[in-house]
N, CA, C and O atoms as a GROMACS GRO file, in nm:
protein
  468
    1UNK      N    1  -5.482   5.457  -2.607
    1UNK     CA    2  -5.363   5.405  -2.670
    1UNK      C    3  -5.378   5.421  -2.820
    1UNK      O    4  -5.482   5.396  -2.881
    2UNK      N    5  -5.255   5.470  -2.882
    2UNK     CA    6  -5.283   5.491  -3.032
    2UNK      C    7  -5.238   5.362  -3.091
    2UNK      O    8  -5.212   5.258  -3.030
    3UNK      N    9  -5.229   5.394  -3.271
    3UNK     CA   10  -5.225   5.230  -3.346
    3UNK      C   11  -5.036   5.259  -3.342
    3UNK      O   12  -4.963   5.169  -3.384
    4UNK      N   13  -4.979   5.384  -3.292
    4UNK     CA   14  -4.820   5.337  -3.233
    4UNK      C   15  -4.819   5.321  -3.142
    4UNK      O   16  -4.704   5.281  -3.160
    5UNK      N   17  -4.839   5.302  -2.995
    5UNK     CA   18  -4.828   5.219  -2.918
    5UNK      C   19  -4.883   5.134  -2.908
    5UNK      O   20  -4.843   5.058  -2.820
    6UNK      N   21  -4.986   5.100  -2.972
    6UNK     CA   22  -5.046   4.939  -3.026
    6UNK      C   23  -4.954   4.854  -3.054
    6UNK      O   24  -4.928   4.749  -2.995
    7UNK      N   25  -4.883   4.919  -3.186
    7UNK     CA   26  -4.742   4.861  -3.263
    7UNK      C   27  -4.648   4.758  -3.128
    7UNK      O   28  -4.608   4.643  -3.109
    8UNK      N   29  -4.653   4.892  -3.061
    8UNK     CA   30  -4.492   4.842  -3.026
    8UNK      C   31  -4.557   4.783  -2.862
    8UNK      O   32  -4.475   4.756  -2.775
    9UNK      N   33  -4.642   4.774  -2.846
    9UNK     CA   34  -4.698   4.682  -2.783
    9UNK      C   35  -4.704   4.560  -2.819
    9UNK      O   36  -4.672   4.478  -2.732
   10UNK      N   37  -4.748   4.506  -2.957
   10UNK     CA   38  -4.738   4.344  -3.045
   10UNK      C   39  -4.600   4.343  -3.060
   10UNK      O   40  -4.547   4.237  -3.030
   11UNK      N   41  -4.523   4.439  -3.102
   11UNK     CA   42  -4.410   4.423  -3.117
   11UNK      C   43  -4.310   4.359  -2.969
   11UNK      O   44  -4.194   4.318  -2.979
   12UNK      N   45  -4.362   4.364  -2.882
   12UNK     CA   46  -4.240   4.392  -2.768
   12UNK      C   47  -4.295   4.249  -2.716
   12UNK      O   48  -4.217   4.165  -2.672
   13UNK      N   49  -4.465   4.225  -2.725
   13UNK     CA   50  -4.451   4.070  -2.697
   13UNK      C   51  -4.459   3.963  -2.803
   13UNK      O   52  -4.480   3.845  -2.778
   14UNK      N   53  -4.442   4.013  -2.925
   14UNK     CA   54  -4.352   3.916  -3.007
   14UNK      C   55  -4.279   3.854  -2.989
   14UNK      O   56  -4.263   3.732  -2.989
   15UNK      N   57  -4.206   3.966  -2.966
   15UNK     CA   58  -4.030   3.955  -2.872
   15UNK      C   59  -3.986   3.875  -2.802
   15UNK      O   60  -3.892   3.797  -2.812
   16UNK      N   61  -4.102   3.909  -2.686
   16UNK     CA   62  -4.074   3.843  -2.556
   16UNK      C   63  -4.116   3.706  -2.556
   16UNK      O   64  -4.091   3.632  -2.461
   17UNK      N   65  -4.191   3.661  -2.678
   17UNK     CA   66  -4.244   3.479  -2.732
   17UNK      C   67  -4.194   3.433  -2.790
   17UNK      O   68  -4.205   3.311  -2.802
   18UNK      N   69  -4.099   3.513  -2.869
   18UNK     CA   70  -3.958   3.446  -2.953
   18UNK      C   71  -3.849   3.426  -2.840
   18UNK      O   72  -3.788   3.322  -2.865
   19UNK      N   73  -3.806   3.481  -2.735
   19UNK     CA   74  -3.708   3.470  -2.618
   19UNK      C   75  -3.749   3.354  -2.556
   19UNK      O   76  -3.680   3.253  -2.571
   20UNK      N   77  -3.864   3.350  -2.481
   20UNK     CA   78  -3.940   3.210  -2.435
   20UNK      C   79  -3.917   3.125  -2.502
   20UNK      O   80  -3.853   3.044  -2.435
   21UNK      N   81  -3.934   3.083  -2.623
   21UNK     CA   82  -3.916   2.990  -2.765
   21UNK      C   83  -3.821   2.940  -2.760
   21UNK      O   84  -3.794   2.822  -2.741
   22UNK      N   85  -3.741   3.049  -2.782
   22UNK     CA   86  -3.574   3.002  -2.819
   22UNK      C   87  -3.520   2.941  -2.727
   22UNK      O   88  -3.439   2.851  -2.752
   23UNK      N   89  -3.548   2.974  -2.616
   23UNK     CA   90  -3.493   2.975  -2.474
   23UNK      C   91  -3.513   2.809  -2.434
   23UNK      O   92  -3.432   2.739  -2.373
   24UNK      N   93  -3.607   2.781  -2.470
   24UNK     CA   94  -3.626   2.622  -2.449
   24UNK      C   95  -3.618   2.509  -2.546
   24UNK      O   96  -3.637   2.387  -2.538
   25UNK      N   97  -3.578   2.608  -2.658
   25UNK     CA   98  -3.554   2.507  -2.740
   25UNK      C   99  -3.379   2.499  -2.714
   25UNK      O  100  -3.316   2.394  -2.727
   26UNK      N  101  -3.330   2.603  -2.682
   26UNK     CA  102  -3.156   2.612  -2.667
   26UNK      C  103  -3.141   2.510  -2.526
   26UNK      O  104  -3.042   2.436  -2.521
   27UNK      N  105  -3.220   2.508  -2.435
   27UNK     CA  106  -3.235   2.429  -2.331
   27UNK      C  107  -3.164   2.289  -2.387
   27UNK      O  108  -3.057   2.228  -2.376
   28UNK      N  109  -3.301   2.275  -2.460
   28UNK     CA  110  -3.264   2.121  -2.506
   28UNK      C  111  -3.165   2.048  -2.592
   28UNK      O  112  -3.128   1.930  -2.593
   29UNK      N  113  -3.127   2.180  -2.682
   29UNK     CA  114  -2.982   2.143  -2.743
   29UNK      C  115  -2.896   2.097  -2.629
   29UNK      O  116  -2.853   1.983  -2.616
   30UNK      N  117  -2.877   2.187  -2.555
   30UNK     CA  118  -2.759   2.186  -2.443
   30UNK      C  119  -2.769   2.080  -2.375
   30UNK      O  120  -2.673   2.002  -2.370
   31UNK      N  121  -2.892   2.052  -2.305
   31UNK     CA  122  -2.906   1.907  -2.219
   31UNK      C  123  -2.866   1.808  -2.334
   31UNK      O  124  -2.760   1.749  -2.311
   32UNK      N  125  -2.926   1.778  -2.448
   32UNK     CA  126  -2.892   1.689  -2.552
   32UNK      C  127  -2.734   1.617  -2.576
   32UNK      O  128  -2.704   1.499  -2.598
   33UNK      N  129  -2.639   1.754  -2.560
   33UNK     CA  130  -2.487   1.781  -2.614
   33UNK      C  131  -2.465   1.734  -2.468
   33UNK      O  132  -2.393   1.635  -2.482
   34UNK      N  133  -2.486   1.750  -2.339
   34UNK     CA  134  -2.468   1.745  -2.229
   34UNK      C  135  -2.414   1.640  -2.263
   34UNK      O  136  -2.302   1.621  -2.311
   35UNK      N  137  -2.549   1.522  -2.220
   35UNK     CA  138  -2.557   1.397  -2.188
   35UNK      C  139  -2.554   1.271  -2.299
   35UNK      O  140  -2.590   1.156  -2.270
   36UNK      N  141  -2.512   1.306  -2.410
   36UNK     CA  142  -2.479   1.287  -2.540
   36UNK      C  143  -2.278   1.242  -2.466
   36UNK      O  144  -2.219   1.139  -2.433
   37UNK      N  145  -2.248   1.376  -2.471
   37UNK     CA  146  -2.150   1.433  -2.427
   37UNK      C  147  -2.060   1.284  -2.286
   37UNK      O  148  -1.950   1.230  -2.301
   38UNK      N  149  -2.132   1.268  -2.201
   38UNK     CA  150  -2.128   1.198  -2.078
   38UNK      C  151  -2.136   1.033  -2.124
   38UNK      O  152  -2.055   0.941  -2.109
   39UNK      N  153  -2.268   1.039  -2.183
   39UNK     CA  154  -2.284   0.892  -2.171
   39UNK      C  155  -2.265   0.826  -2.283
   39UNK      O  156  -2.275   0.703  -2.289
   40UNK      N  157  -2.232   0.911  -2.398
   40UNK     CA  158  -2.192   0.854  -2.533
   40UNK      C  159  -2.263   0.707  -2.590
   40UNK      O  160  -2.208   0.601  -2.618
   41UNK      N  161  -2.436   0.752  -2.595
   41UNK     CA  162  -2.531   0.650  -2.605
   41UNK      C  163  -2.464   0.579  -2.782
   41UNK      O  164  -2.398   0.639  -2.867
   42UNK      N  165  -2.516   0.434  -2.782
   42UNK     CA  166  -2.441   0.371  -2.906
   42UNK      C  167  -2.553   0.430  -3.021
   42UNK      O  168  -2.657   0.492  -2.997
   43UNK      N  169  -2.499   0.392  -3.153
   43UNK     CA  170  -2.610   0.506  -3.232
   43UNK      C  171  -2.721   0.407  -3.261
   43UNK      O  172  -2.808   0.472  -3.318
   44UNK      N  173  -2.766   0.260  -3.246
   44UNK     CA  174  -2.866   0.166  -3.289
   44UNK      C  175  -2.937   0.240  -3.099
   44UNK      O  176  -3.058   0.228  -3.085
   45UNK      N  177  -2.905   0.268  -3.050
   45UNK     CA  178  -2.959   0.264  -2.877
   45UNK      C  179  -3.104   0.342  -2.875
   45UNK      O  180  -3.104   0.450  -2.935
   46UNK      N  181  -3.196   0.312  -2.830
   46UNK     CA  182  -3.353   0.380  -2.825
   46UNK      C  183  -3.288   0.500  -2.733
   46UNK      O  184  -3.382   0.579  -2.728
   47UNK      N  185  -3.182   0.558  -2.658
   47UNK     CA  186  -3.148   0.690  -2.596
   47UNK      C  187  -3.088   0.795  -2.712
   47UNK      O  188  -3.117   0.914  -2.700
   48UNK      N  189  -2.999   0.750  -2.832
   48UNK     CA  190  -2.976   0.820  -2.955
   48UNK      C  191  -3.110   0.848  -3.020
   48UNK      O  192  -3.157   0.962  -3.017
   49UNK      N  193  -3.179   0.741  -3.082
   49UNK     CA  194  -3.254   0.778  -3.179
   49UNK      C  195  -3.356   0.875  -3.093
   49UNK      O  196  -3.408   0.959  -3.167
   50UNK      N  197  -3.393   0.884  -2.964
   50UNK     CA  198  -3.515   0.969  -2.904
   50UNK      C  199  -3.461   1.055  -2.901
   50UNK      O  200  -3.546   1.142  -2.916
   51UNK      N  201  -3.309   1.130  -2.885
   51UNK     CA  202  -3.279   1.264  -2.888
   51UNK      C  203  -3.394   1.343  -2.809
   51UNK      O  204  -3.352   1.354  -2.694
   52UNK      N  205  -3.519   1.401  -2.818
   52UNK     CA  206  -3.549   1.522  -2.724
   52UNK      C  207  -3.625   1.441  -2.626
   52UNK      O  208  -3.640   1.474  -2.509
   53UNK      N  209  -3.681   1.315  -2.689
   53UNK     CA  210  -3.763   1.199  -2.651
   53UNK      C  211  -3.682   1.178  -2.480
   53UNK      O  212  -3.748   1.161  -2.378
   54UNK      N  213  -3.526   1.185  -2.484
   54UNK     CA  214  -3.512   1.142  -2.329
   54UNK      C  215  -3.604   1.253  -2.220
   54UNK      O  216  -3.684   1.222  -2.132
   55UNK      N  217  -3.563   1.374  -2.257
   55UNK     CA  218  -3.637   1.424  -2.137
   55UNK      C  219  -3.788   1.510  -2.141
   55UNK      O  220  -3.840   1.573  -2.049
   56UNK      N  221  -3.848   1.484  -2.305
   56UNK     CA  222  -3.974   1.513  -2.311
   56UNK      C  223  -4.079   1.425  -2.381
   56UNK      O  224  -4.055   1.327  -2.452
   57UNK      N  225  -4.174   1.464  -2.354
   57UNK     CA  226  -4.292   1.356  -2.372
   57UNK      C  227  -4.309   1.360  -2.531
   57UNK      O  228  -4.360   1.262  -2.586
   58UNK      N  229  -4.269   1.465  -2.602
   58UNK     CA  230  -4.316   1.494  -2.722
   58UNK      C  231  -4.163   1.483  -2.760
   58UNK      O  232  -4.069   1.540  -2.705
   59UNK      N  233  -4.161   1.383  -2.881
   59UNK     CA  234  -4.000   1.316  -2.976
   59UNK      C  235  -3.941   1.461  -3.011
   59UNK      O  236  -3.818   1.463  -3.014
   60UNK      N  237  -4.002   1.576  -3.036
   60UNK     CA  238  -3.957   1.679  -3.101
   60UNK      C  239  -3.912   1.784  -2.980
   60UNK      O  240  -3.871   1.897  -3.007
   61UNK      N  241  -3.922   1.747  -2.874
   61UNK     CA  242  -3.873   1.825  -2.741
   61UNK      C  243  -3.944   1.933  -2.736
   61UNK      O  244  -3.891   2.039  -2.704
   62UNK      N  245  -4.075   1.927  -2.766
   62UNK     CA  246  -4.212   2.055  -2.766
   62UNK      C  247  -4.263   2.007  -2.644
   62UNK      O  248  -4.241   1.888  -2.621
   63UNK      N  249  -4.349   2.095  -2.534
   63UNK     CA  250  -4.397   2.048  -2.439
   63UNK      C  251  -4.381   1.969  -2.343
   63UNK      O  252  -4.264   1.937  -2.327
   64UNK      N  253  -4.448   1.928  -2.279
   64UNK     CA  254  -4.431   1.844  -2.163
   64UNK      C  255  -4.326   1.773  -2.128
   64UNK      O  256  -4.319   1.664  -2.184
   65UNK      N  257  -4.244   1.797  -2.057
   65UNK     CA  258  -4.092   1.723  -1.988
   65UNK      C  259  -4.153   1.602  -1.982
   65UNK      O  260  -4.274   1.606  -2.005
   66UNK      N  261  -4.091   1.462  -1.950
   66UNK     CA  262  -4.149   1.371  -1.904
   66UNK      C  263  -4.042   1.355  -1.753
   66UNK      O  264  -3.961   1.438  -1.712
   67UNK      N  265  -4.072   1.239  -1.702
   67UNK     CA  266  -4.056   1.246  -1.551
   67UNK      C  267  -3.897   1.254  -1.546
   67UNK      O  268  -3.862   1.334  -1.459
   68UNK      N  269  -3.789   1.196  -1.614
   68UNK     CA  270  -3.658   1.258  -1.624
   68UNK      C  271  -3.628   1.384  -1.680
   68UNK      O  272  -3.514   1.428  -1.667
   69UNK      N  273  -3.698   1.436  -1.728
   69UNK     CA  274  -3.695   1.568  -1.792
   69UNK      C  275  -3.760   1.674  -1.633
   69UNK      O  276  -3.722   1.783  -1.590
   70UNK      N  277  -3.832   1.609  -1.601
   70UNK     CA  278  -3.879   1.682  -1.472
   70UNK      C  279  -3.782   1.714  -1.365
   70UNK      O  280  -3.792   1.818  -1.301
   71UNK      N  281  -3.671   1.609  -1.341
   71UNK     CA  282  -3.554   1.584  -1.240
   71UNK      C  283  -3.466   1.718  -1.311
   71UNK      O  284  -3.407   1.797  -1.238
   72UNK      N  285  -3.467   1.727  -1.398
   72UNK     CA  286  -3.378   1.800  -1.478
   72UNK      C  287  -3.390   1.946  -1.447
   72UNK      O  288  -3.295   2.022  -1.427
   73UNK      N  289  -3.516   1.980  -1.444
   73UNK     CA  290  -3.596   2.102  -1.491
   73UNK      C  291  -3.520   2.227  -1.379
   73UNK      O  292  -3.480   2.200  -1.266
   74UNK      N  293  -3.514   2.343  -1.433
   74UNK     CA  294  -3.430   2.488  -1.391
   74UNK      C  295  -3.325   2.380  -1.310
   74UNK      O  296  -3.374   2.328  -1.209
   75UNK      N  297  -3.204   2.346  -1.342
   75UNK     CA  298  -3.077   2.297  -1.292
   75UNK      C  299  -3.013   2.350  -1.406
   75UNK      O  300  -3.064   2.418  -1.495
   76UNK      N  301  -2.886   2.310  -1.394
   76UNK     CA  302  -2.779   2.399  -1.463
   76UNK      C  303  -2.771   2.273  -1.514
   76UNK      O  304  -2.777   2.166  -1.453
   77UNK      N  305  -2.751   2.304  -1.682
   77UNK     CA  306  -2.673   2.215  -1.744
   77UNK      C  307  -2.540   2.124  -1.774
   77UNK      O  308  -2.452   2.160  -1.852
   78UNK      N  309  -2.540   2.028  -1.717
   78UNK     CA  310  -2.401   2.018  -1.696
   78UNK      C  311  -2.370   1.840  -1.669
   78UNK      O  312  -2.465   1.770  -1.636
   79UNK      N  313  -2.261   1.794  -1.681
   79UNK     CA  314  -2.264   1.650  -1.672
   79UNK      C  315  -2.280   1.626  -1.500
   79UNK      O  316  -2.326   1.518  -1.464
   80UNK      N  317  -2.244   1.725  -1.398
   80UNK     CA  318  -2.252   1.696  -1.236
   80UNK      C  319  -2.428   1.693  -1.199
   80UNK      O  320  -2.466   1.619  -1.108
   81UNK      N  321  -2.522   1.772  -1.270
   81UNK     CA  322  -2.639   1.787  -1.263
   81UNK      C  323  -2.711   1.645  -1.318
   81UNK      O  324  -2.811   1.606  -1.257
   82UNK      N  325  -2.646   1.544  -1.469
   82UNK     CA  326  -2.710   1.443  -1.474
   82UNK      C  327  -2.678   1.376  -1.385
   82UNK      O  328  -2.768   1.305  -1.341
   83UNK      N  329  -2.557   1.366  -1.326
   83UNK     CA  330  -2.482   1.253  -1.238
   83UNK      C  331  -2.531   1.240  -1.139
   83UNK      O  332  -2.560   1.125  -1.104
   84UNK      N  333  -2.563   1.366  -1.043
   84UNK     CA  334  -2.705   1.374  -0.938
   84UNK      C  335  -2.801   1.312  -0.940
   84UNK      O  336  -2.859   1.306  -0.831
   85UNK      N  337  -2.862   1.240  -1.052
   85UNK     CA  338  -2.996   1.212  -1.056
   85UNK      C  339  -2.977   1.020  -1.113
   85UNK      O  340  -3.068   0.948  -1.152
   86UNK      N  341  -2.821   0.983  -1.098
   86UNK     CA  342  -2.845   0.838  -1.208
   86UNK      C  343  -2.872   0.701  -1.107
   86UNK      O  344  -2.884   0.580  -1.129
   87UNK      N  345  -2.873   0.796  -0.970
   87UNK     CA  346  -2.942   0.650  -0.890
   87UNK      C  347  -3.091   0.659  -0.871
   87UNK      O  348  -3.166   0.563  -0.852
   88UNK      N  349  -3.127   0.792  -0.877
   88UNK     CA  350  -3.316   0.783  -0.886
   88UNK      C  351  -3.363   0.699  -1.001
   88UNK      O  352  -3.299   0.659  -1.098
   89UNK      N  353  -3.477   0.683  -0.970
   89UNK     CA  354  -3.542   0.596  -1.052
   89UNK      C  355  -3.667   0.674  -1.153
   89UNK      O  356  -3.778   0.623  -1.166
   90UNK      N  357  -3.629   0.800  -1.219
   90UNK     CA  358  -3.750   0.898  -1.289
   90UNK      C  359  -3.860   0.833  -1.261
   90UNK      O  360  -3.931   0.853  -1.162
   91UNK      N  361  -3.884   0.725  -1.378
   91UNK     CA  362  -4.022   0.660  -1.394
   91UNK      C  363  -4.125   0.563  -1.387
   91UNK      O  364  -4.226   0.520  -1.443
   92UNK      N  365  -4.004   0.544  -1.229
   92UNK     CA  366  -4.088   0.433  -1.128
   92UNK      C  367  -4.052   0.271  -1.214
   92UNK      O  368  -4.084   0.168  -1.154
   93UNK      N  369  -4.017   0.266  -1.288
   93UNK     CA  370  -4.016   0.123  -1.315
   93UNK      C  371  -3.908   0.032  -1.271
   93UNK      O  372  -3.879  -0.078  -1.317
   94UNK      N  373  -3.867   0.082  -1.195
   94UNK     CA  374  -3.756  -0.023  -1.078
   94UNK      C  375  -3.608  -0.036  -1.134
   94UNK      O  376  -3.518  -0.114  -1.103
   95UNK      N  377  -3.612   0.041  -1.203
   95UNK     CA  378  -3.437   0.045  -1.279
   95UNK      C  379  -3.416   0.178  -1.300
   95UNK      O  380  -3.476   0.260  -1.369
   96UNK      N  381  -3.280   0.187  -1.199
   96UNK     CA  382  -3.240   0.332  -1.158
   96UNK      C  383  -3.204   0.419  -1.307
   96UNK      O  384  -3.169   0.362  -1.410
   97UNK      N  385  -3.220   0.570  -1.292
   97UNK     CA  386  -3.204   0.609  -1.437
   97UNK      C  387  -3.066   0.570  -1.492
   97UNK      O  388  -3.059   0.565  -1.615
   98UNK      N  389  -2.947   0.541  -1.419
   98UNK     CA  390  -2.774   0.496  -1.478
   98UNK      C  391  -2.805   0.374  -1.526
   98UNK      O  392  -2.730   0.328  -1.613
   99UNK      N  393  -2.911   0.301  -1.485
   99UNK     CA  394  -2.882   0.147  -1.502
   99UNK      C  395  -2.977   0.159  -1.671
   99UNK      O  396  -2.925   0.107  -1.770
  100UNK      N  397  -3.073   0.210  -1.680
  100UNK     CA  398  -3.180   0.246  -1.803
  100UNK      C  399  -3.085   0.296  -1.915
  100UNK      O  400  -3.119   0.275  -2.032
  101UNK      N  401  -2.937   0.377  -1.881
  101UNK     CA  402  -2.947   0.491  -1.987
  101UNK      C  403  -2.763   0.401  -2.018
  101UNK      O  404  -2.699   0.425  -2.121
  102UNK      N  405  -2.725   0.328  -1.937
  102UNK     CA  406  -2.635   0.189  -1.957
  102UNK      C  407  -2.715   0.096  -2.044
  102UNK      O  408  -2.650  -0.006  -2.065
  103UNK      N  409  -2.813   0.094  -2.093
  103UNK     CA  410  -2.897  -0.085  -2.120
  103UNK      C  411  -2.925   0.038  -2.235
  103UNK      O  412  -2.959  -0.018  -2.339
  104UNK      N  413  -2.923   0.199  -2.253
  104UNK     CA  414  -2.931   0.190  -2.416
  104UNK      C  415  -3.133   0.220  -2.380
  104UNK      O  416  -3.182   0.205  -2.492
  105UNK      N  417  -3.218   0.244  -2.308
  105UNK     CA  418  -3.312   0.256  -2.263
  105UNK      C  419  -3.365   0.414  -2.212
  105UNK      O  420  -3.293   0.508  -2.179
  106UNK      N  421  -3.480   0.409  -2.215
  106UNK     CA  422  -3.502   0.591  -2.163
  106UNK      C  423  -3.523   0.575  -2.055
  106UNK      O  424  -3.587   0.475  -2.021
  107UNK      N  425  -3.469   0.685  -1.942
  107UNK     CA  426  -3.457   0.653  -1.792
  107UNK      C  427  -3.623   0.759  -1.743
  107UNK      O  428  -3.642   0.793  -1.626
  108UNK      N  429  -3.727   0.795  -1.860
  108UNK     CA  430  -3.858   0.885  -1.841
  108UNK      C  431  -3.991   0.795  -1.890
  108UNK      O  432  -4.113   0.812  -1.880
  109UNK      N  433  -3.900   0.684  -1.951
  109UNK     CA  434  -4.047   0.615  -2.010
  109UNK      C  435  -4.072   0.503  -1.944
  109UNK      O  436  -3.985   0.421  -1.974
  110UNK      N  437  -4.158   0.453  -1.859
  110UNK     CA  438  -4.170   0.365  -1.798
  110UNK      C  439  -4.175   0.208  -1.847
  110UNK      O  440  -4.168   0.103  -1.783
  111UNK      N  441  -4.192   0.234  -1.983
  111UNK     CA  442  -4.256   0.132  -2.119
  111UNK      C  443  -4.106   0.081  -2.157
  111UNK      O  444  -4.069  -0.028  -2.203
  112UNK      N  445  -4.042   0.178  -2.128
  112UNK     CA  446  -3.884   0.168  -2.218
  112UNK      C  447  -3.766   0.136  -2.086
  112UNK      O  448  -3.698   0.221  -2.028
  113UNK      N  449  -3.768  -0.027  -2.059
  113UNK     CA  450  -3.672  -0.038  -1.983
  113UNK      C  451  -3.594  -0.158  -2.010
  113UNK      O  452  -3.629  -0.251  -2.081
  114UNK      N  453  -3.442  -0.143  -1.920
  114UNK     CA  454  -3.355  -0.274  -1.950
  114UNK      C  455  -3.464  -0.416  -1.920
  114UNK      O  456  -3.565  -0.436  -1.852
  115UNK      N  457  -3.372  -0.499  -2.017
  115UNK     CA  458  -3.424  -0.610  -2.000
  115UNK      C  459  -3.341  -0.729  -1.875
  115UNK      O  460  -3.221  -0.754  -1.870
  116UNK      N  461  -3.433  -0.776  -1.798
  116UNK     CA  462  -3.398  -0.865  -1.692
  116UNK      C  463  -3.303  -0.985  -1.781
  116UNK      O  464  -3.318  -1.058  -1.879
  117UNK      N  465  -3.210  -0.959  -1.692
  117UNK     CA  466  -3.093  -1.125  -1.750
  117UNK      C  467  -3.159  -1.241  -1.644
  117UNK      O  468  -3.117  -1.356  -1.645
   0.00000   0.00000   0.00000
């Protein structure tokens, strides 16, 4: 192999790591606008201020989905795809994800739930 097809060898998986990149970061815009979109969280609400925080482990929507982000994962973006999922319970803590993301709460963090009346 010469130092031109070397080139366009780095070159082509550059490419193809900027597509990956983008690709999940556009993910998360879209789910964001989705369910933004749907549930019209209030702006003091711990579901506004976490923005990528609802469906990943990392606040900046880098890496690891967390367990509502997992429910989510290769589905089509769309408000019928969250609506599918608002009687499961993501993260096991006994309050279904509609009832978590109603109370203003993250329906992935187990730490982050409505409070008992």
């Amino acid at each position: 192999m010469g130092d031109r097809d070397l080139r366009k060898l780095t070159l082509l998986l550059i490419a193809a790591g900027l597509v990956l990149t983008c690709g999940a970061a556009f993910a998360t815009l879209a789910w964001q606008k989705v369910f933004n979109d749907l549930y019209k969280p209030k702006p003091d609400s711990a579901l506004k201020k976490a923005k990528c925080a609802v469906c990943h482990i990392d606040p900046k929507g880098k890496g690891k989905l967390n367990a509502y982000g997992k429910l989510l994962q290769k589905k089509k973006v769309d408000a019928a795809t969250l609506k599918s999922i608002e009687k499961k319970d993501a993260d096991k803590d006994k309050a279904s994800n509609i009832a978590e993301i109603k109370a203003g709460t993250l329906p992935g963090d187990p730490k982050s739930k409505p409070t008992r009346k």
